[in-house]
N, C-alpha and C positions, 0 to 999 in steps of 0.2 A: 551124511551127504556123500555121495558117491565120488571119488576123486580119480583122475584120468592122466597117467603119465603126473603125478604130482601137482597138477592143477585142478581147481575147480570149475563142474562143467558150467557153459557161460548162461547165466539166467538175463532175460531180457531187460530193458532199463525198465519199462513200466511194469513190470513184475516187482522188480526190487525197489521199484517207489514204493508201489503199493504197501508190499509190506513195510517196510520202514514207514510208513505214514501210519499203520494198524497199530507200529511199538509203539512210537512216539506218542498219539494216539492214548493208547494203555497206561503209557508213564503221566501224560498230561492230567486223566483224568482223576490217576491214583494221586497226585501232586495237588492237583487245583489249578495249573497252571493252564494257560491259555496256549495256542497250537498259530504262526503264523509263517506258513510257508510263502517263498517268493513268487508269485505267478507271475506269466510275462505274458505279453498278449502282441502277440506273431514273434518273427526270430531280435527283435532289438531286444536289448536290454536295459537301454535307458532311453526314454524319447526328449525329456526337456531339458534344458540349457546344465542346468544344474547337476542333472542326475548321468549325462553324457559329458560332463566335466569331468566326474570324479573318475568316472572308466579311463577320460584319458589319461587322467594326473596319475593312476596307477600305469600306465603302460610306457609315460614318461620317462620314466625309471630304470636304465639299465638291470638294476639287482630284480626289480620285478620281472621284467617283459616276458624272459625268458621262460617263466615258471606258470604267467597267467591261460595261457591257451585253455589247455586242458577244463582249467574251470570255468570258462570261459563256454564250453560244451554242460559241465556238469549245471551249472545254474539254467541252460536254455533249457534243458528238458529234465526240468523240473525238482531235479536231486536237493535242492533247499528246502528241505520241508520246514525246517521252522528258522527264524532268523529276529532277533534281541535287538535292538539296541539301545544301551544305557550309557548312563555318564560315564566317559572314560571306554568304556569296551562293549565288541559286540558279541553276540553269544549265538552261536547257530547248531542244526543239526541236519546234519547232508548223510544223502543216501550211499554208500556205494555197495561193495560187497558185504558190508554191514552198516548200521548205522552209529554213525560216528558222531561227536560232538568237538564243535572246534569254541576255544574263547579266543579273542582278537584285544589287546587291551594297546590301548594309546592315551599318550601323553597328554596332559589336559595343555590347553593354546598359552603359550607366554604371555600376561599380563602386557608386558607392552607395544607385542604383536596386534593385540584384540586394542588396545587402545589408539593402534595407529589404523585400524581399521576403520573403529569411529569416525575418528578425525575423519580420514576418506566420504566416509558414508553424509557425514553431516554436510558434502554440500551437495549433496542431491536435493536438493526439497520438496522435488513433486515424488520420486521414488518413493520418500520416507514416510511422507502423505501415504501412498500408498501402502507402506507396510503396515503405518498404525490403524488401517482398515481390515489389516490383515492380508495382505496381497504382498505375495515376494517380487515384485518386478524384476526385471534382466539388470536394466543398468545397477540396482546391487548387486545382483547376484551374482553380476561379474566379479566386483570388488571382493564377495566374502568368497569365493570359487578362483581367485587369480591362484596359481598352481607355488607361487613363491611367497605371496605377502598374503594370503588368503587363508581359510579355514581349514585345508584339506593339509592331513598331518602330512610329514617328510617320512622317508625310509626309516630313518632312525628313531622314530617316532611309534613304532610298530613293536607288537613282542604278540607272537602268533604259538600256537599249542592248539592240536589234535590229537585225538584219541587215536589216529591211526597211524600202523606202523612204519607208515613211510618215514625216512631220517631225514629228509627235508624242513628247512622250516617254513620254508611255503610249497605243502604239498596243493593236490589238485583240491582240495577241499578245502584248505582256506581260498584260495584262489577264489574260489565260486562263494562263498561266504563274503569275499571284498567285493565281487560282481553287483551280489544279491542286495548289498548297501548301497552301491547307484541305484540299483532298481527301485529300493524302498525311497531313496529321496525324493523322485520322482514325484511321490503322491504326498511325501510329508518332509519336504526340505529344510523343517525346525530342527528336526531329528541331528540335525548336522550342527547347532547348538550345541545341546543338550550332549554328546560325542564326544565335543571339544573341550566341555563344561566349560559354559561362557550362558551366560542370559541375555539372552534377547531383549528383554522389556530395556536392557542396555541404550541398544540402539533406539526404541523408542522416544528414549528421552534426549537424542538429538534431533528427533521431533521439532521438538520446545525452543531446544537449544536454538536450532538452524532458524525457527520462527523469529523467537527474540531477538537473534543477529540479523536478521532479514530487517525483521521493522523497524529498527536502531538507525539501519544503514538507508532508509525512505523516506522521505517527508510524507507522502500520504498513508504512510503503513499499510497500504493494499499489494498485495500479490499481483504480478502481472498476470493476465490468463492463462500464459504459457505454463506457469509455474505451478498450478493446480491442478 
């Protein structure tokens, strides 16, 4: 490739998606492995309560703010072609001048953290209804979303590694990599469990709980209407 005063001449971004979606692509099929890049549908990156939480809770962050911009651009147009997330760490492959592969690995939620969440959670009792319906309503998702006592890891919670040569530890490609993780709760805000490695069916079972406390505490053990 032809180089100009020591730089490479600049190829356009939907050019170098492209191709970087054709590697990846190449590697997915030779692997077995499944291909899920971030789409965004117009310039937000997160639309619901949960998924524009977690953008803010990154930007909260003095040791972040600084660093997020940049990927902030690389996720709107499109540079996440594929994006992981597992227990404990997310795993992505962003576009730039090459394609790159970042892993994001975080600390599973303190035991007593996640139980004092419970606690919280368990006096909701129509939200809860709603969750074992499967429905995340707001009033949790405040609680597991508060930026201190909530599910969203702290700075120091973080251990970040790309394959690119930037000496940053948060170059512009993890950046857009932590962007593309609001994006995705968005449509699957379990996924934010599963991250923290905490179980859900947890919470469920304050369900029960909150029930049994409920009817204990009534002489007709009926729910008032408000409550379901």
């Amino acid at each position: 490739e032809p180089m100009f005063y020591g730089w490479k001449p600049y190829v356009p971004v939907a050019q170098r998606r492209a191709k970087a979606a054709a590697k990846l692509a190449k590697l997915c099929k030779k692997s077995g492995c499944s291909q899920e890049p971030v789409v965004l549908n117009g310039r937000k990156i997160a639309t619901t309560f949960w998924g524009k939480s977690w953008c803010d809770h990154l930007e909260s962050h003095s040791d972040f703010s600084n660093r997020l911009p940049r990927g902030r651009t690389y996720v709107r147009n499109g540079s996440v072609v594929d994006l992981q997330i597992e227990r404990g760490v997310v795993r992505s492959c962003v576009s730039g001048s090459d394609l790159y592969n970042i892993e994001i690995k975080i600390s599973p939620l303190d035991r007593s953290k996640w139980d004092k969440i419970r606690e919280v959670c368990r006096g909701k009792i129509g939200s809860l209804i709603e969750l074992l319906k499967g429905h995340f309503s707001e009033s949790v998702m405040k609680i597991l979303c508060d930026q201190q006592n909530g599910l969203f890891p702290q700075p120091g919670e973080f251990k970040f590694s790309c394959s690119c040569p930037d000496w940053a530890s948060m170059c512009k490609h993890v950046a857009a990599t932590l962007y593309g993780v609001g994006s995705r709760l968005d449509s699957k805000p379990e996924l934010l469990f599963l991250l923290r490695g905490v179980d859900q069916s947890e919470l469920i079972g304050e369900v029960f709980q909150a029930v049994s406390d409920h009817v204990a505490t009534t002489t007709s053990g009926d729910f008032p209407e408000s409550e379901l």
